[in-house]
N, C-alpha and C positions, 0 to 999 in steps of 0.2 A: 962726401956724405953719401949713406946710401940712396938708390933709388926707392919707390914706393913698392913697386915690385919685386924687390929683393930685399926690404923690410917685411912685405908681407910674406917672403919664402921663406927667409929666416924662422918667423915667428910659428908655419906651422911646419916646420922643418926640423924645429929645435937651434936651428943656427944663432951659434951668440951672437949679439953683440951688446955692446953697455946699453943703449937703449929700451933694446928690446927686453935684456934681463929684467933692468927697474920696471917692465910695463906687465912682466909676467909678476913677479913679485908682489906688484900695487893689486895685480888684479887676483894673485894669491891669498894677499893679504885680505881682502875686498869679500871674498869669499868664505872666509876663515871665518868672518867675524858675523856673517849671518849663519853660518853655520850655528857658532858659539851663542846667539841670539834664540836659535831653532832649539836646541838642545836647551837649554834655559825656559824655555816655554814648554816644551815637553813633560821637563820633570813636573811644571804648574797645572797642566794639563789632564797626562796620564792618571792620576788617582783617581779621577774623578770615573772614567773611563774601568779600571778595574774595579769600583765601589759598581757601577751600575750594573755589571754580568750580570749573568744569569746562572751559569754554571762554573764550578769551581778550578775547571781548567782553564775557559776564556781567562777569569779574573783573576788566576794565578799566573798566565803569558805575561799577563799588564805588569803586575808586579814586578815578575821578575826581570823584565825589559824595566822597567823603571830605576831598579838599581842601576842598571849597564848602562843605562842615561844620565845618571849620577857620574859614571865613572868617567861617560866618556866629556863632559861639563870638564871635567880636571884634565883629561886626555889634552882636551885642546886647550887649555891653559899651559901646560908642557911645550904643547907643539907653537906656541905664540912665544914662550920665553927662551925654543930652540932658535928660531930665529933673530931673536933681539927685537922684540916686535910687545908692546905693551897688550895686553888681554885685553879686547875692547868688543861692543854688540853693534852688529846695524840690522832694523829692522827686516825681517823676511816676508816678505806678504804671502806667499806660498805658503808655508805653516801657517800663519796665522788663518787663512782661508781653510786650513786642513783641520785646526785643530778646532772651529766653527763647522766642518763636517758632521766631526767629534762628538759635538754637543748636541746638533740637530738628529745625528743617528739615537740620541739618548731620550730626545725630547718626543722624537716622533713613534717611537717603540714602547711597547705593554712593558712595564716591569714585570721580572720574573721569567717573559717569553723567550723561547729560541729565537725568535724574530730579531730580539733585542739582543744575541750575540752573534747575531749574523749579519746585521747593521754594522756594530763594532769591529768584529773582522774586518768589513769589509775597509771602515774608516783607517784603523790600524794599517791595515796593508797598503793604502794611499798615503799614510806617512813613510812609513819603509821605502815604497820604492822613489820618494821625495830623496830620501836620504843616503839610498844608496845610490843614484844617479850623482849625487850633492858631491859624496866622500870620493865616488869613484872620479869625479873630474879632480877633487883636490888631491888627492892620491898622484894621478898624472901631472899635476902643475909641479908637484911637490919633488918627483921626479926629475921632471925635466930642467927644474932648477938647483937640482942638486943635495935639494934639504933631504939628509937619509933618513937620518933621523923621525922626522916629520913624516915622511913616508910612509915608515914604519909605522907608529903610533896611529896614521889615519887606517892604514892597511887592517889592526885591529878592529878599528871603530867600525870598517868597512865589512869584516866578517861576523862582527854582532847582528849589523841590521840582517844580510843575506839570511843567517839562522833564525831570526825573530819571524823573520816573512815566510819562512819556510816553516816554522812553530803551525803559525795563523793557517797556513794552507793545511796544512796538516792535520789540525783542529777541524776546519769547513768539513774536510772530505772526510773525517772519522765518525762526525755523529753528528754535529749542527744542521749540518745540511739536511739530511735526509729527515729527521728529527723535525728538523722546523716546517719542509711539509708536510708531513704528518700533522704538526701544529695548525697549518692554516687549514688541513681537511678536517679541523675539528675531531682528529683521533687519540683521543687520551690516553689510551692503552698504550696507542705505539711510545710515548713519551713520558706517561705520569710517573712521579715519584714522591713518595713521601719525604724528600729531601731535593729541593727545587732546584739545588744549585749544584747536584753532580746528575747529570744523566748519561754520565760513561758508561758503556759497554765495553769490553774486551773484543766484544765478536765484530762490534763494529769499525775494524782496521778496513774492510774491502768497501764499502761503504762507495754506492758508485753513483749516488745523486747527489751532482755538481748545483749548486746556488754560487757558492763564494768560494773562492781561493780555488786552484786545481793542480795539475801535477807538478808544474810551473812553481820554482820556488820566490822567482824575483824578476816576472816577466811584467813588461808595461800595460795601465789599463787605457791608455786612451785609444779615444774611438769609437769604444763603451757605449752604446745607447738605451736606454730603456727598451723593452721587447712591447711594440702596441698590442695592448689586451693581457698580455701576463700577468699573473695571479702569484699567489702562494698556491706551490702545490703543482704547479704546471710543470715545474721541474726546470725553471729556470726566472731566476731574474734577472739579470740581464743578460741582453742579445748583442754577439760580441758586431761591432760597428767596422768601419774601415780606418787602417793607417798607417800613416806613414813606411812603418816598421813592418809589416808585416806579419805573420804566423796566430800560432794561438792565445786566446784570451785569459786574462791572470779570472778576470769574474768573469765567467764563462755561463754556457747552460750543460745538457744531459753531455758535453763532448769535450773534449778540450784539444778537438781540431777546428775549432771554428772561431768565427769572430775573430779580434786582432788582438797586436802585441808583439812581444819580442818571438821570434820562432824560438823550436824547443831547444832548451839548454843552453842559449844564446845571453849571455851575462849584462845586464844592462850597461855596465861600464866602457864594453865590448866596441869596437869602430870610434872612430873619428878622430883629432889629430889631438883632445882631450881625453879622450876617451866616454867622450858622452854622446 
């Protein structure tokens, strides 16, 4: 039999043996199923979340990430019946504390305000990088046990959330941001519309006051602290903290070399013997 320490070289080695397979598998499957649990909550979640926007592009991201939630719900039904593995939920506390973000971003913001889809970004994007940390380690189990299959289909799931989160950043740095201080300095001009729920511009693609999301399409936010004394309108909400990881922050302030997170172009899935 093996020793303990050549159980555990095995296991982040990739080295078979019967054991250690069934332990990656239990723990595949184990994972799967909150995943499949996360996604299930989401699609319950999400509507609520695009009804509350404020502008028709926030409340169009939700939507149409909410179908690909739909899709990907079936995705891992697929990838549960490639393995001979019954479609089954285990509770996820992480969503569920995420998608109680969710609701508090809804509860505690003006309807109508920019404020109120700069909240939601910011919550959105705390699910995304939930789920792209989630797929990217099942992606790697999925591998290393051989399911190609499985692989693949998560691999998909895996490149939805990356583009959703890059959607939302992309949103922040276009017009929310800069818009929504404007909003708290009380300047109507820079934001009013006789149509409350599009306040696109065209011009505003360079749009360089960071509040939420930054160039960073799927980089880590912890660390994150509140900035003491920050306002609307100061030109940042939060002040990026320290961590682990290093580099710059996904909700940053006026920079997006500051604060922490994953360094630039650094893929959350990116290092260690999971990929997480």
């Amino acid at each position: 039999m093996a020793t303990i320490g050549k159980q555990i070289a095995d296991f982040f080695s990739g080295g078979s043996t019967t054991d250690n397979d069934e332990g990656l598998k239990g723990l595949f499957v184990n994972e799967l199923r909150g995943m499949y649990y996360a996604e299930q909550a989401l699609v319950d979640n999400m509507p609520n979340m695009a009804d509350a926007a404020t502008t028709d592009q926030v409340r169009m991201a939700f939507q149409q990430h909410l179908e690909e939630t739909r899709n990907q719900v079936t995705r891992l039904e697929r990838i549960f019946d490639s393995i001979g593995v019954e479609a089954d939920s285990k509770t996820c506390n992480a969503i569920d504390g995420l998608a109680d973000d969710g609701d508090e971003a809804i509860s505690t913001t003006e309807t109508g305000s920019l404020t109120r889809d700069a909240a939601l970004i910011i919550a959105g994007q705390k699910v995304e990088h939930h789920e792209i940390a989630a797929y990217g380690s099942l992606h790697a189990l999925a591998q290393l046990l051989g399911y190609t299959e499985a692989a693949q289909l998560i691999e998909q799931s895996l490149q939805e959330e990356k583009a959703t989160d890059k959607k939302l950043t992309q949103l922040a740095e276009s017009f929310v941001n800069e818009r929504a201080k404007s909003e708290g300095r009380g300047d109507e001009a820079a934001y009013s519309s006789p149509n409350r729920r599009n306040y696109y511009d065209d011009d505003d693609d360079l749009n360089q006051g960071n509040l939420v999301g930054s160039d960073a399409s799927y980089r880590n936010q912890s660390g994150a602290g509140y900035q003491s004394g920050s306002q609307s309108g100061s030109g940042s909400i939060y002040s990026g903290g320290s961590s682990t990881m290093g580099g710059p922050s996904t909700v940053g302030g006026g920079s997006t070399n500051s604060g922490s997170g994953y360094s630039s172009g650094q893929d959350v899935t990116a290092g260690g013997p999971l990929g997480v």
